[in-house]
C-alpha positions in Angstrom: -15.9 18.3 13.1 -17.5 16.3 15.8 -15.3 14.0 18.3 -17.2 10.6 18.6 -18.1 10.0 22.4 -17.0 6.6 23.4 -15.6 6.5 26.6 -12.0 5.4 26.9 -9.7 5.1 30.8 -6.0 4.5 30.8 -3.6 3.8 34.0 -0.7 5.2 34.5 0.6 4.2 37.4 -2.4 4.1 40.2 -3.7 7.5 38.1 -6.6 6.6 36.0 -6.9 8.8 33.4 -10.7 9.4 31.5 -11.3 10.8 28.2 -14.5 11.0 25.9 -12.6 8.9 23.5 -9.8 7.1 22.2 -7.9 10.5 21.3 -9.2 12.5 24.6 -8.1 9.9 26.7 -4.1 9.7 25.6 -3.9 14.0 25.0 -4.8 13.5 28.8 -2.0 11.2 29.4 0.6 13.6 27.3 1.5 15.6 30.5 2.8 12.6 32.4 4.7 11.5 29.0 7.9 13.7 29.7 8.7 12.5 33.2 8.1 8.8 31.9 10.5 9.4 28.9 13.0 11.4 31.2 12.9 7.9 33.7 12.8 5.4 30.9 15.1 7.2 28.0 16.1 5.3 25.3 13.8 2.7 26.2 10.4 3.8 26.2 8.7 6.2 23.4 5.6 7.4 22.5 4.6 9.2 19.3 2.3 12.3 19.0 1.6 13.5 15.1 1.0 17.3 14.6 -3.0 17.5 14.8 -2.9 16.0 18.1 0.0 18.4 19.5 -2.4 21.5 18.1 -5.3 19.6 20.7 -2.9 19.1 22.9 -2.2 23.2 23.3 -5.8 23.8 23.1 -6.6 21.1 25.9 -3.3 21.2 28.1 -0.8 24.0 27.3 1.4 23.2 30.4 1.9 19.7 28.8 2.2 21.1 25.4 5.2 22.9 27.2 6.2 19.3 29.0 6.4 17.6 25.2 8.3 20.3 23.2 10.8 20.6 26.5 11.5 16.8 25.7 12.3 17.2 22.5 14.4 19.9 23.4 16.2 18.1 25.7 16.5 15.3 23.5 14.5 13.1 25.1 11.6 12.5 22.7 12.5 12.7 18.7 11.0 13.9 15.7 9.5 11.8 13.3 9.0 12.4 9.3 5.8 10.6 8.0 4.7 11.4 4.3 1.4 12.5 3.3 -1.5 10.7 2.8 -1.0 7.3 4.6 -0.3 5.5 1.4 0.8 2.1 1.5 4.4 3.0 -0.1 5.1 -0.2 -1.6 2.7 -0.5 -3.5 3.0 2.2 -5.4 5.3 3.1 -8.7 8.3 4.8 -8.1 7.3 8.7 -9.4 4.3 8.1 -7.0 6.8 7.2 -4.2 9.0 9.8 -4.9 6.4 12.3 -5.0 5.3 11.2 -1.8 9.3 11.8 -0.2 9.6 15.1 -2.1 6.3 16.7 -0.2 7.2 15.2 3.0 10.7 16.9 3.1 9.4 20.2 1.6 6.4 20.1 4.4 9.1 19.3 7.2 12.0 21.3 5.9 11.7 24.1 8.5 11.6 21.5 11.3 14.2 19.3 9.5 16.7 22.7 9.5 15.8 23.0 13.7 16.6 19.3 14.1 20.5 19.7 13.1 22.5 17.2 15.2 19.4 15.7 17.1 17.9 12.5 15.5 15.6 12.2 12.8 13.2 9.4 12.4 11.2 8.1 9.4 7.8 6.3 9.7 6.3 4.8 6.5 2.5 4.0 6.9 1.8 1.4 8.8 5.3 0.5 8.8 5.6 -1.3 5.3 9.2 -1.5 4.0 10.5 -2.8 0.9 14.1 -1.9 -0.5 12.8 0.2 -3.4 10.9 2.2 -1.1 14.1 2.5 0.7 15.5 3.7 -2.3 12.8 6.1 -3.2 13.4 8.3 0.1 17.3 8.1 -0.6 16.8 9.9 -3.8 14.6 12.6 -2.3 16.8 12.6 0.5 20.1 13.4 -1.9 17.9 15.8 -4.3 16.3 17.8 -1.4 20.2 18.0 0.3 20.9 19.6 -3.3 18.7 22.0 -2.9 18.6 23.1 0.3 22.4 22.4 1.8 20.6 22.9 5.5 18.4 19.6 4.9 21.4 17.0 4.1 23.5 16.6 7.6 19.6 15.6 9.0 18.5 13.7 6.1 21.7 11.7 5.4 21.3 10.3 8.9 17.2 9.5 9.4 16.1 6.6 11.5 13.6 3.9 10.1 10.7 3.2 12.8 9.8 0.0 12.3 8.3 -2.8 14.1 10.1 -5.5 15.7 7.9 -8.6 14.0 9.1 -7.0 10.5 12.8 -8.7 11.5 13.8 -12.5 11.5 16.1 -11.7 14.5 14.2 -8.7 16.0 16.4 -7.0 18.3 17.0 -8.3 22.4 15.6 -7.6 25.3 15.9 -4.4 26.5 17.7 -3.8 22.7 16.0 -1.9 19.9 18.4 -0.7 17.1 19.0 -2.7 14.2 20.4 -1.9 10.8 18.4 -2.3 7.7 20.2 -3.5 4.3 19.2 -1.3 1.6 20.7 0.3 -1.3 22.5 2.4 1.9 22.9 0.7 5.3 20.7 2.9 7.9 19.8 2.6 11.3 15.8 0.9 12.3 14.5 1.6 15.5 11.7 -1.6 16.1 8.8 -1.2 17.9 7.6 -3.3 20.9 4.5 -4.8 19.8 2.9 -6.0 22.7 4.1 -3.3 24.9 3.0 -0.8 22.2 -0.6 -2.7 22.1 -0.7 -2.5 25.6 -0.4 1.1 26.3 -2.4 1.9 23.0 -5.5 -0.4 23.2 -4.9 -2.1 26.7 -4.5 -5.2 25.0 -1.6 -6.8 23.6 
């Protein structure tokens, strides 16, 4: 595996902060994240998947330490994501399903550590459609079968959406709204532009 080198800067603040690349440059930024999310809570977030937290320990362990202390504190959240990047709705319903039941087995350790802290769900680029809602209620009910540990967590998961996916997206300064699906569940909606921003420097 060989990183690309195209040279990438981001501000934070009056730092500027280099990296080789796109990825180097924000595994850099990750150790100012939790004193941003500690001033801006509920307000601000920023994601990080798992390959980039294992380069973030090899590159940074002190704000490897910084990130998991968030979540700790509650601060930042953890975030289910099935495997793959499949665009869910577009697929049939055993494929979907499928999809939700390796997810949850991957993340069921994590999902067990999570009790009583929130629990988000992001679908590939973001897609939505009430089947696919439905799909991830069924492995959601199935998985709380199986393993009685899972089902508090599961029964209450977050959708992380996008705020342009709503015809009344939430306020300003607002980001919760509620999704009608087979269930009712709570959607977190993304800032675009602000998300575009800090991402690409663009919005």
């Amino acid at each position: 595996f060989e990183e690309r080198h195209s040279p990438v800067v981001h501000r934070i603040g009056a730092d500027r902060i280099e990296g080789r690349n796109w990825t180097d440059a924000v595994l850099r930024t990750y150790g100012r994240m939790g004193s941003v999310l500690s001033r801006a809570s509920g307000a601000a977030s920023v994601d990080i998947e798992p390959q980039p937290l294992v380069w973030l320990l090899e590159r940074d362990p002190s704000a490897y330490r910084e990130i998991l202390a968030a979540y700790e504190r509650g601060t930042a959240g953890f975030v289910m994501t099935p495997p793959f990047q499949p665009i869910l709705p577009h697929h049939h319903r055993l494929e979907r399903e499928a999809l939700f039941d390796m997810m949850i087995d991957f993340y069921a350790p994590l999902i067990q550590r999570s009790e009583g802290m929130p629990l988000g769900l992001w679908l590939p680029e973001a897609t939505v459609s009430r089947e696919t809602l439905e799909s991830f209620r069924g492995s959601a009910r199935q998985a709380s079968l199986e393993q009685e540990a899972l089902a508090e967590s599961l029964r209450s998961a977050y959708l992380v959406t996008d705020a342009r996916q709503f015809a009344t997206p939430p306020g300003p300064g607002q980001a919760w709204v509620r999704v009608d699906a087979a269930e009712r569940l709570l959607a977190i909606a993304r800032d675009h532009p602000l998300s575009g921003e800090f991402a690409f420097g663009r919005a």
